[in-house]
Gaussian input, Z-matrix of N, CA and C with variables (Angstrom, degrees):
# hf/3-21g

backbone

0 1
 N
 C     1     B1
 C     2     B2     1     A1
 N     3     B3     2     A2     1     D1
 C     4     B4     3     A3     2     D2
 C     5     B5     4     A4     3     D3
 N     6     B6     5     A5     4     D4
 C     7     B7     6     A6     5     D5
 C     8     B8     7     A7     6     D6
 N     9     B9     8     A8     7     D7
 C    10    B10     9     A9     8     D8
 C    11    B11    10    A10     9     D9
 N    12    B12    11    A11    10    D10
 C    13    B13    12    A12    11    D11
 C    14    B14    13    A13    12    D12
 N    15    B15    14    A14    13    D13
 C    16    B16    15    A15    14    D14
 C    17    B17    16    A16    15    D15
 N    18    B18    17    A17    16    D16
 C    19    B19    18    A18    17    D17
 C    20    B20    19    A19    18    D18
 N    21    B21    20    A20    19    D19
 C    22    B22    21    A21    20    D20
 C    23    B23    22    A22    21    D21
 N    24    B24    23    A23    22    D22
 C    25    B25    24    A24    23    D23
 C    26    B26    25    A25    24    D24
 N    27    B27    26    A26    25    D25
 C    28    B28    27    A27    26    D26
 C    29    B29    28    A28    27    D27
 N    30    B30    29    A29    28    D28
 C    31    B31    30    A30    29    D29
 C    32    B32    31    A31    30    D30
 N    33    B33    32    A32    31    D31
 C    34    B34    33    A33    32    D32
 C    35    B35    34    A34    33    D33
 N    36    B36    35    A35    34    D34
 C    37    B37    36    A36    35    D35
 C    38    B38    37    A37    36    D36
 N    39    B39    38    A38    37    D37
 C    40    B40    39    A39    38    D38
 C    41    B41    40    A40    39    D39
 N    42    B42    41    A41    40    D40
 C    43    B43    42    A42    41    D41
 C    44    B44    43    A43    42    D42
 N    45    B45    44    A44    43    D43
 C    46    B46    45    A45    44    D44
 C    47    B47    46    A46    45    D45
 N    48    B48    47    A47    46    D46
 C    49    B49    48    A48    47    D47
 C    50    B50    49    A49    48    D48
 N    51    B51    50    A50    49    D49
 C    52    B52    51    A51    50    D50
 C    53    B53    52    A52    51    D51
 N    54    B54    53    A53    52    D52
 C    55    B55    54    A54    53    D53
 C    56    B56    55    A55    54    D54
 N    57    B57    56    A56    55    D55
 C    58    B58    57    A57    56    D56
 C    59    B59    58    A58    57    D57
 N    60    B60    59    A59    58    D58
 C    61    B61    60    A60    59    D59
 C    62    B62    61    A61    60    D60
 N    63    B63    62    A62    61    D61
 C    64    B64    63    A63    62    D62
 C    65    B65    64    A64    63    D63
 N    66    B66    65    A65    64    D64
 C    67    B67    66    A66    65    D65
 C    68    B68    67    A67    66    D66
 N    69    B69    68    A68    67    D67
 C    70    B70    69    A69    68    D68
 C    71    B71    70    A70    69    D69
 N    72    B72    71    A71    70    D70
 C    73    B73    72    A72    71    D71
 C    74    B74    73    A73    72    D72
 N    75    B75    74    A74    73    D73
 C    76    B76    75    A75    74    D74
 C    77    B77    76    A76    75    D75
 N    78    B78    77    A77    76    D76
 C    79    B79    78    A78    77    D77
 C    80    B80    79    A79    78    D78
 N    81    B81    80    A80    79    D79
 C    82    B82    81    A81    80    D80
 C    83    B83    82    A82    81    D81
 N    84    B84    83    A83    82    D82
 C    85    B85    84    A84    83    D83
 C    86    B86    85    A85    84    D84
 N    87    B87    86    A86    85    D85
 C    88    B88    87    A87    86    D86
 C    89    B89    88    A88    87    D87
 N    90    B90    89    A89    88    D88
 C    91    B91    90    A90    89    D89
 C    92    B92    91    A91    90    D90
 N    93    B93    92    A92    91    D91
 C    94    B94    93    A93    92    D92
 C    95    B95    94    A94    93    D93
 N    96    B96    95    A95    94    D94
 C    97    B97    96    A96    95    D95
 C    98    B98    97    A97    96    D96
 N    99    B99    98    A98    97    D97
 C   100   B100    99    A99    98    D98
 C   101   B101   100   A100    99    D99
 N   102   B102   101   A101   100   D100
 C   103   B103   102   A102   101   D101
 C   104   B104   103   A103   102   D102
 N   105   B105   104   A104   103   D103
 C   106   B106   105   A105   104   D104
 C   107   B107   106   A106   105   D105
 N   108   B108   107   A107   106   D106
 C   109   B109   108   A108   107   D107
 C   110   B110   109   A109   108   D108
 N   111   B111   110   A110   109   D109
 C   112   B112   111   A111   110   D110
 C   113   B113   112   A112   111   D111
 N   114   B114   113   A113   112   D112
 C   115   B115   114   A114   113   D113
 C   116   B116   115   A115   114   D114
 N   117   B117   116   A116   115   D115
 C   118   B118   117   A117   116   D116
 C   119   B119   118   A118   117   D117
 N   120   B120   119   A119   118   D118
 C   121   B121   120   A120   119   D119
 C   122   B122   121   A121   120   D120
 N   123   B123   122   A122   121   D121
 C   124   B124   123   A123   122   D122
 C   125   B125   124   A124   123   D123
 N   126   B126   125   A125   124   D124
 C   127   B127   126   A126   125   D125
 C   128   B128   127   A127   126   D126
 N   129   B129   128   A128   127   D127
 C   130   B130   129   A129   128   D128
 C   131   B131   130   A130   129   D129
 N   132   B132   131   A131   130   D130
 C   133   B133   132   A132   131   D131
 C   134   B134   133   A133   132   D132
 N   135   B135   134   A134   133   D133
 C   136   B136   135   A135   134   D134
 C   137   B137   136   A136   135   D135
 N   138   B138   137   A137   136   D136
 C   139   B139   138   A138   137   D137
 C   140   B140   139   A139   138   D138
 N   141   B141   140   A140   139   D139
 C   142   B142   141   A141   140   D140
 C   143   B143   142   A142   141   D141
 N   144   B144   143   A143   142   D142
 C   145   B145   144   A144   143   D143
 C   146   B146   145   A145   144   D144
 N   147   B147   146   A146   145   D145
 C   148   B148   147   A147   146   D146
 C   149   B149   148   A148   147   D147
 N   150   B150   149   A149   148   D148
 C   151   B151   150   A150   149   D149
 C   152   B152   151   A151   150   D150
 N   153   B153   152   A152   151   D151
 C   154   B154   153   A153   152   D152
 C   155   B155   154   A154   153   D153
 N   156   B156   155   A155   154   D154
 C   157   B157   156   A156   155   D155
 C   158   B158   157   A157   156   D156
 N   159   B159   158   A158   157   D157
 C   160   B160   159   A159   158   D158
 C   161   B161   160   A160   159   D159
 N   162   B162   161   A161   160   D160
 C   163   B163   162   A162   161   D161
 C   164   B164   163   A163   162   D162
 N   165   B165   164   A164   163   D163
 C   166   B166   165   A165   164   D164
 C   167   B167   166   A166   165   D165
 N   168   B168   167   A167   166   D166
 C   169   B169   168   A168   167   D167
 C   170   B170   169   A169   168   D168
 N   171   B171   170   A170   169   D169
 C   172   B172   171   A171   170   D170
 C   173   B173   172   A172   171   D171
 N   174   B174   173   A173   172   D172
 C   175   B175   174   A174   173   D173
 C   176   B176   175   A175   174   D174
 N   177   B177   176   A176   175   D175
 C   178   B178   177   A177   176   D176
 C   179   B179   178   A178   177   D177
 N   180   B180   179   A179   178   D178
 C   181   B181   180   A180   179   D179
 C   182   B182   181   A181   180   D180
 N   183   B183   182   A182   181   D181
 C   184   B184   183   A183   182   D182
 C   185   B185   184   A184   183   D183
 N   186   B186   185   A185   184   D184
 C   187   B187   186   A186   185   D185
 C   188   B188   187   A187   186   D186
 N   189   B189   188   A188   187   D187
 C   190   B190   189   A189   188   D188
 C   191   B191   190   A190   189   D189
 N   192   B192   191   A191   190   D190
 C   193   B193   192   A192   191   D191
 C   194   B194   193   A193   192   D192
 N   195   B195   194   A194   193   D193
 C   196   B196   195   A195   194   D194
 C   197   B197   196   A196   195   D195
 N   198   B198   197   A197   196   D196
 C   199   B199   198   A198   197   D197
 C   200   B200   199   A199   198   D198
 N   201   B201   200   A200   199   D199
 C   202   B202   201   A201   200   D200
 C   203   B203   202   A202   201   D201
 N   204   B204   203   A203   202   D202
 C   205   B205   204   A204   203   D203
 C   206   B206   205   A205   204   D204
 N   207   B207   206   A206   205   D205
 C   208   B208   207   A207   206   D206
 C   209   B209   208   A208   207   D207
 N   210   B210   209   A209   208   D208
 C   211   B211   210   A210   209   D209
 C   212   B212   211   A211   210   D210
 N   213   B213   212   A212   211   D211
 C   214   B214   213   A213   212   D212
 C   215   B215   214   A214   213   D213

   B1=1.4502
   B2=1.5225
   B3=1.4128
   B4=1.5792
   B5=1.8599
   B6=1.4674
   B7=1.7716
   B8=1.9283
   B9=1.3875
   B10=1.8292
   B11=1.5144
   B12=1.8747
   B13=1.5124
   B14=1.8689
   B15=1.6158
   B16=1.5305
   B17=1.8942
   B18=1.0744
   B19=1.2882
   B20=1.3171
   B21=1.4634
   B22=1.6385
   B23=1.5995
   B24=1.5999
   B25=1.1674
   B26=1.6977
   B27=1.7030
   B28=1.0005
   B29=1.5333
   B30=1.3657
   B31=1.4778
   B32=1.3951
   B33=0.9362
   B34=1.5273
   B35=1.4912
   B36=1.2332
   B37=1.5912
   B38=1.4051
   B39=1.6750
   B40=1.0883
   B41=1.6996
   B42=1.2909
   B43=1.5444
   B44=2.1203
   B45=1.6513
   B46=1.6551
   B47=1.5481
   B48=1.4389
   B49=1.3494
   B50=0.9493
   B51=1.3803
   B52=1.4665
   B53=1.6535
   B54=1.2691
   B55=1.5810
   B56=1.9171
   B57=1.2773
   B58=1.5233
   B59=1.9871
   B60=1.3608
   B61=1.8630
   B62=1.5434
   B63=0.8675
   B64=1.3686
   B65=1.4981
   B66=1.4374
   B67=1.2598
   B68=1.5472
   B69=1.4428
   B70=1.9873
   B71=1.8926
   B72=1.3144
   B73=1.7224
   B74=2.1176
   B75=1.7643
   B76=1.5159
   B77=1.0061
   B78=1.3853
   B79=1.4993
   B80=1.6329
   B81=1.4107
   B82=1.2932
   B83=1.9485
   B84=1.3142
   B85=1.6311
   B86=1.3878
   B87=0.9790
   B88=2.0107
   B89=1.4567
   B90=1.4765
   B91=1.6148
   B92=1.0585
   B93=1.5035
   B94=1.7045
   B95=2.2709
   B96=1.3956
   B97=1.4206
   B98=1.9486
   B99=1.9339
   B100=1.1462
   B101=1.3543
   B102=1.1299
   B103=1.4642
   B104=2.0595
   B105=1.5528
   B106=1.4511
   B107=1.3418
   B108=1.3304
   B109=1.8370
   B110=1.1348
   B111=1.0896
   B112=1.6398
   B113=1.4818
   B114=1.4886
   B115=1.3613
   B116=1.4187
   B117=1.5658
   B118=1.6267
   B119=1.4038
   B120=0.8863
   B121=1.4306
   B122=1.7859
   B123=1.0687
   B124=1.2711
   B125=1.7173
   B126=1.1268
   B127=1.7610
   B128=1.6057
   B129=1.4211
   B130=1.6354
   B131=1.3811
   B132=1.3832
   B133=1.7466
   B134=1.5838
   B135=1.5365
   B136=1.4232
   B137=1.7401
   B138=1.1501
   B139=1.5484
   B140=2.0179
   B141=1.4722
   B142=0.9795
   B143=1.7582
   B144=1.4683
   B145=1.8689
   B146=1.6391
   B147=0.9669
   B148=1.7072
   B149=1.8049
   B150=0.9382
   B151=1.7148
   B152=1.7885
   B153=1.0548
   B154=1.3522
   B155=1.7080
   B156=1.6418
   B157=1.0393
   B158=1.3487
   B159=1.4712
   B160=1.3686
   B161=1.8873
   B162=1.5765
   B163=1.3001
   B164=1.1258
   B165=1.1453
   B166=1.4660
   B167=2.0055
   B168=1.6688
   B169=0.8536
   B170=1.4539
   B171=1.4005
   B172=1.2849
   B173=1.3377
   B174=1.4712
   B175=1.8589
   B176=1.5180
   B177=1.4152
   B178=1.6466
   B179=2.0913
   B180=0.9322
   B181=1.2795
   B182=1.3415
   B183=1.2425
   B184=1.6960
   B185=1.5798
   B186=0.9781
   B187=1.4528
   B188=1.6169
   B189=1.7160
   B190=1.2298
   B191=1.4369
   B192=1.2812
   B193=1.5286
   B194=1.7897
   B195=1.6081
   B196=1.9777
   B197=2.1019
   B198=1.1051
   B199=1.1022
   B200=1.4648
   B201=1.6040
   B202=1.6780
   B203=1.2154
   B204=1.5222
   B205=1.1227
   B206=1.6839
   B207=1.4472
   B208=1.3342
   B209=1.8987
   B210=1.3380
   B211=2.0810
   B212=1.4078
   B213=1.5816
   B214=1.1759
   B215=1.6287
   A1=109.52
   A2=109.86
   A3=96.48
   A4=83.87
   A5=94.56
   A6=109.61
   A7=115.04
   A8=96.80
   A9=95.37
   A10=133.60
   A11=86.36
   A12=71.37
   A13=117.61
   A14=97.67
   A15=127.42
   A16=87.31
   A17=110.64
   A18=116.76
   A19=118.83
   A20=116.88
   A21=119.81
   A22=98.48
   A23=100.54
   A24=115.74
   A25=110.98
   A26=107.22
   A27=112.65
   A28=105.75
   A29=123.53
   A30=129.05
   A31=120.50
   A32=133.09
   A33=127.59
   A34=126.70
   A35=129.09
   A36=124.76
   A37=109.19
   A38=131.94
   A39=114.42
   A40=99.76
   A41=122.00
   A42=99.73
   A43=82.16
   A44=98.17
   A45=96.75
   A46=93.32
   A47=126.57
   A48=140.43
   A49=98.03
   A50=127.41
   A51=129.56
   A52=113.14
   A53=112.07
   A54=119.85
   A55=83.57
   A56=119.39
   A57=132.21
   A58=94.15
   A59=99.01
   A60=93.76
   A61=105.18
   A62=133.28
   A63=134.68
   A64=125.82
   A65=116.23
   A66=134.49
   A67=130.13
   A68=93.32
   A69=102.69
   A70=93.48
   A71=114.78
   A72=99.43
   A73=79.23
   A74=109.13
   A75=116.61
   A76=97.28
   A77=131.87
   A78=138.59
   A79=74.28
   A80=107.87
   A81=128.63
   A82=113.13
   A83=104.98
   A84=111.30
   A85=110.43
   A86=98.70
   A87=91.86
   A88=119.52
   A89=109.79
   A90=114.32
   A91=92.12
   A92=104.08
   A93=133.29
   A94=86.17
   A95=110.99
   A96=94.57
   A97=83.38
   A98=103.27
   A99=119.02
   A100=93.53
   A101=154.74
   A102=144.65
   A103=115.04
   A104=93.78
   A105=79.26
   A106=99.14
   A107=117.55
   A108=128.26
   A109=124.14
   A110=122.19
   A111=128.93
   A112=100.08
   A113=126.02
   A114=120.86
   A115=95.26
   A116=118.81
   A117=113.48
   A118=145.30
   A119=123.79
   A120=119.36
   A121=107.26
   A122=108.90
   A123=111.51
   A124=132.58
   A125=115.49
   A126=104.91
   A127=95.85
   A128=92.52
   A129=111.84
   A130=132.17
   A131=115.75
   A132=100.40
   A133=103.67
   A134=125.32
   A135=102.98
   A136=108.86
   A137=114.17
   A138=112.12
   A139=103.56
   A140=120.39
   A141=151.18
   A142=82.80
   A143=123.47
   A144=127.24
   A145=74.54
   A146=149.30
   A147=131.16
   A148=95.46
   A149=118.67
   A150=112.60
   A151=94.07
   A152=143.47
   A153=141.59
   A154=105.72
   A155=128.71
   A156=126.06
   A157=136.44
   A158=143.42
   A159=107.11
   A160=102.50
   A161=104.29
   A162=97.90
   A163=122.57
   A164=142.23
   A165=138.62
   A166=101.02
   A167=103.20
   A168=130.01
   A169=134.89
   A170=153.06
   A171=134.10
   A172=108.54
   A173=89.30
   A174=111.04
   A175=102.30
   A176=80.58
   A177=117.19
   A178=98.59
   A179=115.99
   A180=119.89
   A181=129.59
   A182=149.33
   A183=130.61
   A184=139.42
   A185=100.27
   A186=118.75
   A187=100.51
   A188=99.40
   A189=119.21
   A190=113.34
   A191=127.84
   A192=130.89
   A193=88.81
   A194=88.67
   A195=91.01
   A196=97.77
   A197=116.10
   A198=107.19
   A199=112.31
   A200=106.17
   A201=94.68
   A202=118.97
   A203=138.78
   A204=131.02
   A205=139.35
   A206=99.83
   A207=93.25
   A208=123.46
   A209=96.29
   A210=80.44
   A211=94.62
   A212=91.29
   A213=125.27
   A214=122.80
   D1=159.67
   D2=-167.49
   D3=-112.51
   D4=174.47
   D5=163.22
   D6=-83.52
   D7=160.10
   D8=150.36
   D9=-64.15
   D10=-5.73
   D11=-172.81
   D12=-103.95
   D13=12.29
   D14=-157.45
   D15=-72.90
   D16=154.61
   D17=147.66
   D18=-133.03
   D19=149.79
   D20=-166.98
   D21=-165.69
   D22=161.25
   D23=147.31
   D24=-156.22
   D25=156.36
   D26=-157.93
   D27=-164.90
   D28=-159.82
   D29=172.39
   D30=-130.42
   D31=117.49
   D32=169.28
   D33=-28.27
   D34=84.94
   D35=178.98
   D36=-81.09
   D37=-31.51
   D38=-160.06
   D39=-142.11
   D40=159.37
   D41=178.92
   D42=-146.99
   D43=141.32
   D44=-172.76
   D45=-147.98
   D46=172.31
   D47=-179.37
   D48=-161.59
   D49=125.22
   D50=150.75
   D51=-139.95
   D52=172.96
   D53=-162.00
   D54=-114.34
   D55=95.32
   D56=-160.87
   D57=-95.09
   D58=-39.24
   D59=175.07
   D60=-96.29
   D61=-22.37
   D62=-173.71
   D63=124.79
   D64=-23.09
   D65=-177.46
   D66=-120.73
   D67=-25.46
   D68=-172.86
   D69=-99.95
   D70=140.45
   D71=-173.09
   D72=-111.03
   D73=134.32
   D74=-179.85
   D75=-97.11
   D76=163.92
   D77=-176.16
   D78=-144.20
   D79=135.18
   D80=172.11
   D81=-149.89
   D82=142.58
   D83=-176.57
   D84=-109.06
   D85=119.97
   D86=158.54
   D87=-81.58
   D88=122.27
   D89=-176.89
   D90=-106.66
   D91=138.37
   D92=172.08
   D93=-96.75
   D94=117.37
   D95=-167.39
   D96=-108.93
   D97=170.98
   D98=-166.64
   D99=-57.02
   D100=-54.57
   D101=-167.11
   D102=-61.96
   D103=-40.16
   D104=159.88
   D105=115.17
   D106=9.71
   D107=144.36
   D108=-101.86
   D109=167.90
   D110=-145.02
   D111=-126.12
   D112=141.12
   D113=-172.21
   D114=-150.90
   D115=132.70
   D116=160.50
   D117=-85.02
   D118=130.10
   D119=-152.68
   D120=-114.90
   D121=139.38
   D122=165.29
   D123=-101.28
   D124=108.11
   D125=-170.52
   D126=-125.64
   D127=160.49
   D128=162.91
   D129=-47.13
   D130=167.63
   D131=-170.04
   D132=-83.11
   D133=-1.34
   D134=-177.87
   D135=-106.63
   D136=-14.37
   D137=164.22
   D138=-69.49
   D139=-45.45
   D140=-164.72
   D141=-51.24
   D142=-59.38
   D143=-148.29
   D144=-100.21
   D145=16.84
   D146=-179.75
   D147=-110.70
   D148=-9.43
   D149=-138.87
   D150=-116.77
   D151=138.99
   D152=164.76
   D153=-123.50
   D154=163.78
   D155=138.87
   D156=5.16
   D157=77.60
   D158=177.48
   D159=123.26
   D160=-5.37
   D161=-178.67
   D162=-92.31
   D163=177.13
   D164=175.55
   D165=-111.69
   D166=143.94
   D167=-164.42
   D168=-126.64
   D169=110.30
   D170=-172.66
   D171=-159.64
   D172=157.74
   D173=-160.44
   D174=-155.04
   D175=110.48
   D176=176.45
   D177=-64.42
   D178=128.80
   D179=139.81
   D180=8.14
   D181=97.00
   D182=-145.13
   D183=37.43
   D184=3.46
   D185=178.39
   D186=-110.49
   D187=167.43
   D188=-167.07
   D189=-99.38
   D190=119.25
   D191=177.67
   D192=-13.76
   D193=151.40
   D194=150.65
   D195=-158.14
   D196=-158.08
   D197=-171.49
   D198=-131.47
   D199=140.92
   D200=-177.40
   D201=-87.52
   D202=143.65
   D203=169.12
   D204=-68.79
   D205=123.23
   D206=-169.64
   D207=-43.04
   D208=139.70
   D209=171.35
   D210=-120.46
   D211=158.84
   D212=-168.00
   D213=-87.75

């Protein structure tokens, strides 16, 4: 898992949810990052329902992952 205070960018390889205590359900991503290691991330359920396979991703320094927009 990374910190807030990590900065990265990367792509979404994996996307999972599970209820790990029994009651709280985690939404966590696997980032494939630009260097080419993999780190898990934990985000909220509405970055979590925005995000598919394959997206690109980045997180500034104390700030919260967000997502880049695809171009055309």
């Amino acid at each position: 898992m990374t910190t807030n205070e990590d900065a990265w960018s990367g792509t979404v390889a994996k996307k999972s949810r599970a209820l790990l205590d029994g009651s709280n359900l985690y939404r966590r991503l696997e980032i494939r990052l630009d260097d080419g290691t993999h780190v898990d991330v934990k985000v909220d359920r509405d970055l979590w329902k925005q995000l598919e396979v394959g997206d690109r991703l980045v997180k500034e320094e104390g700030e919260k992952p967000h997502r880049v927009p695809h171009r055309v």
